[in-house]
C-alpha positions in Angstrom: 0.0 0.0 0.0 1.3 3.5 -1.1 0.8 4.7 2.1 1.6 2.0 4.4 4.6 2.7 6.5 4.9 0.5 10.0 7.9 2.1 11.1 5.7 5.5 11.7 5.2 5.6 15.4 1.9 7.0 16.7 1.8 10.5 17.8 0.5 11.4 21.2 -2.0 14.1 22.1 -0.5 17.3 23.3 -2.2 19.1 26.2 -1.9 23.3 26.4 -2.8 25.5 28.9 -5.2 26.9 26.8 -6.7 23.3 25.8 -10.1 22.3 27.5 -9.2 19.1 28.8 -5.6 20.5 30.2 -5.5 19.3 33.8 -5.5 20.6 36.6 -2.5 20.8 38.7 -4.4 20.7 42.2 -6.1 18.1 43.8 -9.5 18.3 45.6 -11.0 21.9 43.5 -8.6 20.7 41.1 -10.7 19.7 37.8 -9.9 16.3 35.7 -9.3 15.9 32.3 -12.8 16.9 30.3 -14.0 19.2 32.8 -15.7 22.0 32.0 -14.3 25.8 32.2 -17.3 26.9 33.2 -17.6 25.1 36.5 -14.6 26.8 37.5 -15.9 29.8 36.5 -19.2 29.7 38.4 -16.7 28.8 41.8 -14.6 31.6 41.2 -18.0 34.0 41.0 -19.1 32.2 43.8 -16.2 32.7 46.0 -16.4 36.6 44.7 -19.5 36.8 46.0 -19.3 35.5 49.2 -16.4 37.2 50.1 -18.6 40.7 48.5 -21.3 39.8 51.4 -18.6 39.3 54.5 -17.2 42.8 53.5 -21.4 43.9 53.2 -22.0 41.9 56.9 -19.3 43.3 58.5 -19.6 46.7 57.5 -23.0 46.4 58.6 -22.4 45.1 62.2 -19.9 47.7 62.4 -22.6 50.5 61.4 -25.2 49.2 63.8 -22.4 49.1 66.5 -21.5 52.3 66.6 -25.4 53.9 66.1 -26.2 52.0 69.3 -23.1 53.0 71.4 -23.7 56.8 70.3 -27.8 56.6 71.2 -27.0 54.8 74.4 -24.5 57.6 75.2 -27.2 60.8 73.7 -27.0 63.9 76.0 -30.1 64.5 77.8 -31.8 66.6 75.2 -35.8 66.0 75.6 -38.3 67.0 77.5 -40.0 65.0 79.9 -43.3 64.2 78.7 -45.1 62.3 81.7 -46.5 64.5 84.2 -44.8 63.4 88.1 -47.5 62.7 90.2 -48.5 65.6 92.6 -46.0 66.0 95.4 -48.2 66.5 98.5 -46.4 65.8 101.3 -46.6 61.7 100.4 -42.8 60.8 99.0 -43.2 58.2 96.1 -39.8 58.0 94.9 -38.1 56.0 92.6 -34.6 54.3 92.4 -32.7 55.3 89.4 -29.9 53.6 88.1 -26.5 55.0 87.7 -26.0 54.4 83.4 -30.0 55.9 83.4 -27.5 59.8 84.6 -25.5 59.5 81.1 -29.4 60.0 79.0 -30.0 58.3 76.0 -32.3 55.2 75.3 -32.1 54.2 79.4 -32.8 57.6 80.3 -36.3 57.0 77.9 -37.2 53.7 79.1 -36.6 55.2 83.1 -38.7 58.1 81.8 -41.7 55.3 81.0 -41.0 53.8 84.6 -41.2 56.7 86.3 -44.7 57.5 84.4 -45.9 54.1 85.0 -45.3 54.3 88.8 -46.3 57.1 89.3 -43.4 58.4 90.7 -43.1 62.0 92.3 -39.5 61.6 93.4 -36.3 60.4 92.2 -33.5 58.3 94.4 -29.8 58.8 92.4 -26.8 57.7 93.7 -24.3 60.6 94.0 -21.4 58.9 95.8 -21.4 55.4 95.5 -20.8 52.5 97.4 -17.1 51.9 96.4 -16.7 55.9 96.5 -16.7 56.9 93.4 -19.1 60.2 92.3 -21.6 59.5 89.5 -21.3 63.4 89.0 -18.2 65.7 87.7 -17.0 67.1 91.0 -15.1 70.1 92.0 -13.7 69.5 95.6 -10.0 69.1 94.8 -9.6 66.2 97.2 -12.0 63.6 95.1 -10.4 64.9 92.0 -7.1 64.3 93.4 -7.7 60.7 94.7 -9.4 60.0 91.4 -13.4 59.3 92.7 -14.7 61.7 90.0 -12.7 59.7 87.4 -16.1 57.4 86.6 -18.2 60.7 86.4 -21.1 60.3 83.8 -20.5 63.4 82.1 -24.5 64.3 81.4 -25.1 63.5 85.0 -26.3 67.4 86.0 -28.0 67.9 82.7 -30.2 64.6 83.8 -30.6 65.8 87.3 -31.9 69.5 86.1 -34.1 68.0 83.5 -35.7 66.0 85.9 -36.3 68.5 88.2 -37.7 70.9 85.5 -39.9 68.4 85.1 -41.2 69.1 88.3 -39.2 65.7 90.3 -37.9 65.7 93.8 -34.2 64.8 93.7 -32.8 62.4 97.1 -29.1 61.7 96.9 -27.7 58.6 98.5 -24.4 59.2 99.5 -22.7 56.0 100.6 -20.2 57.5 103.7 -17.5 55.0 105.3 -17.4 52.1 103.1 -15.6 53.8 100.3 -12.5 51.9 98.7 -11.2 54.8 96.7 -10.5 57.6 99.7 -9.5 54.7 102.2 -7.1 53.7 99.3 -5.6 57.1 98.7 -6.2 58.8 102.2 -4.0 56.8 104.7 -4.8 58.8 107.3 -8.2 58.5 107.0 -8.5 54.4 106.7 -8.9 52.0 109.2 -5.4 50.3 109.4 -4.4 46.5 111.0 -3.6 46.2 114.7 -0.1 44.1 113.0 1.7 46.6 110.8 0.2 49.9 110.1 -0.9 48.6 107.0 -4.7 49.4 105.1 -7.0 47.2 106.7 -9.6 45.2 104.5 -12.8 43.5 105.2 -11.8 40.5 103.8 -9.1 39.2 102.6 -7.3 40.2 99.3 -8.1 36.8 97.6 -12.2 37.4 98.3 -12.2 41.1 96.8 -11.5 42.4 100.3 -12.1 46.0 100.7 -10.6 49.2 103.0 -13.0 51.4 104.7 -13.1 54.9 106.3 -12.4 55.5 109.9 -15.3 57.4 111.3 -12.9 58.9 113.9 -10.6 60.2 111.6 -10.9 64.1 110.6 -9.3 63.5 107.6 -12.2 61.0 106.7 -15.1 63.1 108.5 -13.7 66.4 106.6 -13.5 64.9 103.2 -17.4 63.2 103.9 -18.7 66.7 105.0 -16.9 68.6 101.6 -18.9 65.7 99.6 -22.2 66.4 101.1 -22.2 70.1 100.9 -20.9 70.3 97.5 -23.8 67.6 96.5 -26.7 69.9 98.7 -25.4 73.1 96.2 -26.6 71.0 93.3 -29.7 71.5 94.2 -31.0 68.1 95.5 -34.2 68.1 97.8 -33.4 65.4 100.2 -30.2 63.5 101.2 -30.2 59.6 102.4 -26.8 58.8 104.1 -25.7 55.3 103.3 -22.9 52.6 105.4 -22.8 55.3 108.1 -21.0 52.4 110.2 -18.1 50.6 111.4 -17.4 47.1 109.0 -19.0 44.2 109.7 -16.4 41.7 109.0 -14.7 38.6 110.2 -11.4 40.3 110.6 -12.7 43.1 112.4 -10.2 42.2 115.4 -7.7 43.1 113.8 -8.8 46.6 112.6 -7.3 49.5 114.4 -9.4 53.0 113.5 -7.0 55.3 114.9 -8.2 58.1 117.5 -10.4 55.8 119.4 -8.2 55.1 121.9 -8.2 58.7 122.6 -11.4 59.6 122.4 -14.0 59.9 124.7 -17.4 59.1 122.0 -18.2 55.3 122.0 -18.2 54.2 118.7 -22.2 55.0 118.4 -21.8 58.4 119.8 -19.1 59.6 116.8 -21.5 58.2 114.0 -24.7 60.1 115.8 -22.2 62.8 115.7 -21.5 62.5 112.1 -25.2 62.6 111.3 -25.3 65.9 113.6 -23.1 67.7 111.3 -24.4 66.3 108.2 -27.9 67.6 109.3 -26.2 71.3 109.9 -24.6 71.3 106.4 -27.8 70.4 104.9 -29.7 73.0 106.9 -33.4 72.7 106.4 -33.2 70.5 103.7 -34.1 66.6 105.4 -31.7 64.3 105.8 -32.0 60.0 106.2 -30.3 57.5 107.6 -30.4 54.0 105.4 -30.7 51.4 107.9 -32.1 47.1 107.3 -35.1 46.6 109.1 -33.2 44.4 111.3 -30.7 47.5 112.3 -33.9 50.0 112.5 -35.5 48.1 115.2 -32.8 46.0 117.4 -29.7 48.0 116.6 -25.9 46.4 115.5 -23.3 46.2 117.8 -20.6 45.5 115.5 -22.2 48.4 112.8 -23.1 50.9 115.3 -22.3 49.6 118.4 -25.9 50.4 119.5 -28.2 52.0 117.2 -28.9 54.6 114.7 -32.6 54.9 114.7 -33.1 57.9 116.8 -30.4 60.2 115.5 -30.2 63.7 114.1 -31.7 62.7 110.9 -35.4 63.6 109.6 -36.6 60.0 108.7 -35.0 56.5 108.7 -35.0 54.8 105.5 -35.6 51.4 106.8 -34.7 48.5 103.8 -37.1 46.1 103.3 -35.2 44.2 100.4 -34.3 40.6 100.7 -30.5 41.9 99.7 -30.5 44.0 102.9 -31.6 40.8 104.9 -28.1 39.3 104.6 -27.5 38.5 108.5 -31.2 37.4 109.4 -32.8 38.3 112.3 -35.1 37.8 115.5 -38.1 40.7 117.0 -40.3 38.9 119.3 -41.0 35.3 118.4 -40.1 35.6 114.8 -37.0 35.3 112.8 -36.3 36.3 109.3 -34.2 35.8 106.1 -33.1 36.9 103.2 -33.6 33.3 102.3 -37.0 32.6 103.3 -38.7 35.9 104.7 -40.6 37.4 102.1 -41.0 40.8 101.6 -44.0 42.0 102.4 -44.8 39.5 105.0 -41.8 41.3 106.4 -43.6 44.9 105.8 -46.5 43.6 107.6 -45.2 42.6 110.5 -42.5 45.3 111.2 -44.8 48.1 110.3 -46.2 48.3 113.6 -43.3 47.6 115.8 -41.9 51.0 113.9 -44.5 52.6 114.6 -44.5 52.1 118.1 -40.9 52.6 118.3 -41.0 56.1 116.7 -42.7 56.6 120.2 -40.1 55.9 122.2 -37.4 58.6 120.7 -37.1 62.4 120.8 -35.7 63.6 117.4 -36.6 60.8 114.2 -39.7 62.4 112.8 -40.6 59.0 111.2 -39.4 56.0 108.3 -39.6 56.3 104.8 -39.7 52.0 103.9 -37.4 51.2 101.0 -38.8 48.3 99.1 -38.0 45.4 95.5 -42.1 45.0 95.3 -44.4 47.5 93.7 -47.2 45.5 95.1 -46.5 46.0 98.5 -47.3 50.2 97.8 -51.3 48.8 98.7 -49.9 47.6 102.1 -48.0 50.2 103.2 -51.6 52.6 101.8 -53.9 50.5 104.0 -51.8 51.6 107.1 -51.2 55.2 106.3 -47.4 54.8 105.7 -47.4 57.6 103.3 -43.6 57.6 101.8 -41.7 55.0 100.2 -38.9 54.1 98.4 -39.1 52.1 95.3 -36.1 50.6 94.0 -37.6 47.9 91.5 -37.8 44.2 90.7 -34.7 43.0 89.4 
């Protein structure tokens, strides 16, 4: 055959990178030999697109971050819109929380609660209970020591809106248990018998804390420049908070220096305290926080005796569960935090204050500070006029 030529070897197939069944130098995404370009094609869109909606997802989080953080922190710039109920002699007041002093959205959803309450008063911590002011300070000591460092910056604006708006405004200042001055104040902390050193209510592994020493000027003066400075602002009413020596199992070994030279017991320089609160504040009236417990049989350890008929206008007396920490026993009945409940414990102290406002000279009468709205018809239906409401939760 013309043609016929068995020495011509076969030629093999050649593959180019430009070829459609080129293959693919990958395993696993890696496509074989006859494979389709356009698979590849749809992954690579796919992949394009994915990565298009992390960008879009992210940016998006991002966005809704940073509205919410800038709402939450909105200056107070609204009116108040719900009327305060009448003030007529009858304190219904209303705990606000600290964050609430900063405006935004919690200063509308307190605005709601206050409405639905029916509120005609406001409670605001000024000083709180590690020391720290919730409002921009001037007296060069706090600033000094660093207790208006957590200041909320809209904190006045708040406080004069709400007042504007026609509320009463009671400051609880939290007095000898403050960390911050007993930190930076030496001479005014309560130091251990041992060493000298700062004293704590517990120890350092458990959070332990150091507290004022009510006989300490240094303590007593900074406390006084803190209460008059918070009276100019133009509150209506102060409640004086931990106006008492620590409770605490290392309270042996706690040395408050100037006792042993001093001739007031341990009660008599706290009612003292009170006294010269009451004379800063002038005619404006002045409270003492005390647990039910403390308001009708006294602490020794806290007050070595009691604080119930001091100086002050009115005792706040706490009916909360959290202020039932030790327990107690009046008559033939002992409570609990753990299984007293709270208006069971309303009902049966009411009376026994009542009578025991009686007994003293100078404490006008008690202002209960309770968790449970519905105990409001209890304290109605035996013509305690004033309360406290601090709210479930």
């Amino acid at each position: 055959m013309a043609f016929d030529n068995r020495d011509i070897k076969p030629r093999k197939k050649s593959y180019y990178p430009f070829s459609k069944n080129y293959p693919g130098r990958r395993s696993g995404t890696s496509y074989a030999i006859g494979e389709s370009r356009t698979r590849k094609k749809k992954e690579k869109r796919k992949k394009i697109v994915f990565s298009v909606f992390l960008v879009f997802f992210f940016v998006l989080v991002f966005v809704i971050a940073a509205v919410s953080i800038n709402l939450s922190k909105k200056p107070y710039e609204h009116e108040l819109t719900g009327v305060p109920a009448e003030y007529d002699g009858k304190l219904r007041a209303l705990y606000m929380p600290d964050d609430v002093l900063d405006g935004g959205i919690a200063f509308d959803l307190f605005k709601t609660e206050l409405t639905e309450t029916k509120a005609n008063a406001v409670v605001i911590d000024f000083k709180t209970k590690d020391g720290y002011l919730n409002y921009v300070s001037s007296v060069g000591t706090a600033n000094d020591i660093g207790a208006s460092s957590k200041a909320y910056q809209n904190a006045i604006a708040t406080i004069d809106g709400l007042k504007s708006a026609g509320y009463k405004i009671i400051a609880r200042i939290y007095c000898y248990e403050d960390s911050v001055a007993a930190s930076h104040l030496g001479a005014a902390a309560a130091v251990t018998n041992s060493d000298g050193t700062l004293w704590l209510d517990n120890s350092a592994q458990h959070d332990g804390e150091p507290w004022l020493n009510p006989y300490s000027p240094v303590a007593e003066k900074y406390l006084l420049s803190i209460v008059s400075e918070i009276s100019s602002l133009g509150v209506d009413a102060v409640i004086l908070d931990s106006v008492e020596f620590p409770e605490s199992i290392y309270l042996d070994k706690a040395v408050f220096s100037g006792e042993e030279k001093s001739i007031e017991s341990r009660n008599a320089v706290l009612h003292s305290f009170i006294e010269k609160v009451k004379n800063v504040l002038g005619d404006k009236p002045l409270c003492v926080m005390l647990s039910a417990a403390d308001a009708l049989g006294g602490n020794t350890a806290r007050y070595d005796g009691s604080l119930f008929d001091s100086a002050a206008d009115f005792v706040a007396v706490d009916f909360r569960k959290s202020a039932q920490r030790d327990g107690f026993a009046y008559g033939e009945k002992t409570y609990s935090a753990e299984t007293t409940d709270e208006k069971a414990l309303v009902t049966d102290c009411i009376p026994l204050l009542s009578s025991k406002l009686d007994e003293n000279y100078q404490t006008g009468g008690f202002i209960p500070v309770i968790d449970d709205s519905s105990i409001i018809s209890e304290l109605d239906s035996r013509n305690v006029n004033n309360y406290v409401l601090f709210g479930e939760g």
